[in-house]
C-alpha positions as CSV (number, residue, x, y, z in Angstrom):
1,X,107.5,93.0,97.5
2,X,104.8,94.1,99.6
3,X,107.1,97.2,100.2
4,X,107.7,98.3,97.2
5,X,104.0,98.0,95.9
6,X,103.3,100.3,99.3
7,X,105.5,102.8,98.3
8,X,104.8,103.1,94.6
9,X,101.6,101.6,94.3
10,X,100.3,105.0,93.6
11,X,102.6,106.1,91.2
12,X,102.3,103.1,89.5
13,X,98.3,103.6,89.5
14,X,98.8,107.0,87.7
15,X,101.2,105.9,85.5
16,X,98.7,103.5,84.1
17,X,96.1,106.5,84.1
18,X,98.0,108.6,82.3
19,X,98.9,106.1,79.7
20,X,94.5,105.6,79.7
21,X,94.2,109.0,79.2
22,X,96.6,109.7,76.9
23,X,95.9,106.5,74.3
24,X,92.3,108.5,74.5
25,X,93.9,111.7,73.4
26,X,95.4,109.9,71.3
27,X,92.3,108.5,68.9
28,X,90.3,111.6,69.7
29,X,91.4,113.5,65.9
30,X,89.7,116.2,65.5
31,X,88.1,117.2,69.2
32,X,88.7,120.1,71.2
33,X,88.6,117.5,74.1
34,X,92.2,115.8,73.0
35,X,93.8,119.2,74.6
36,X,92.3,118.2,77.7
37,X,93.2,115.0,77.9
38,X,96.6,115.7,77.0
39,X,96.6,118.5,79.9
40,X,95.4,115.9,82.0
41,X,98.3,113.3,81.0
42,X,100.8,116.2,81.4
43,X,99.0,116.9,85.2
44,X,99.4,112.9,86.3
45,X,103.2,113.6,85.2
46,X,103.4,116.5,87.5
47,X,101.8,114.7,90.1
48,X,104.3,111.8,89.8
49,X,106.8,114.1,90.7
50,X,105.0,115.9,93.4
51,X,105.0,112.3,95.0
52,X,108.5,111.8,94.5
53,X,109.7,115.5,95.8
54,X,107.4,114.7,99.2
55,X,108.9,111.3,99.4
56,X,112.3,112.3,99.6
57,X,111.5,115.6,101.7
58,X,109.8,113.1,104.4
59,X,112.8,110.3,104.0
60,X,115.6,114.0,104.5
61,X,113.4,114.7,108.1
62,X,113.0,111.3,109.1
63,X,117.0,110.8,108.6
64,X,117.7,114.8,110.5
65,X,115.6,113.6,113.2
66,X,117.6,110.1,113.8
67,X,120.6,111.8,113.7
68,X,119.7,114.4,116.2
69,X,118.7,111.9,118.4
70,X,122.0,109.7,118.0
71,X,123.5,113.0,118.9
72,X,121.9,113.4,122.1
């Protein structure tokens, strides 16, 4: 458990952000702010992925380098 909240903990915080941000967007009708918001929403997504991508590029290295080193 303690795991998994380490590794998406953060994700998880931005999720909930986003979802903050966007139910904002969401009641702001007629203000030129409820572009923003949504830009911001559409930036936490981005940076979800972003997360993801540099998870998986650290998790490829970290398996490379154990293999190169049950090789030598």
């Amino acid at each position: 458990m303690l795991r998994a909240y380490l590794n998406y903990g953060l994700v998880a915080s931005i999720v909930v952000w986003a979802a903050i941000v966007g139910m904002m967007a969401y009641r702001l009708n007629e203000s030129p702010w409820r572009w923003a918001f949504i830009g911001l929403v559409f930036c936490g997504g981005l940076t979800i992925g972003v997360i993801f991508w540099i998870k998986r590029y650290v998790d490829r290295m970290t398996e490379a380098e154990k293999k190169q080193e049950s090789n030598s």
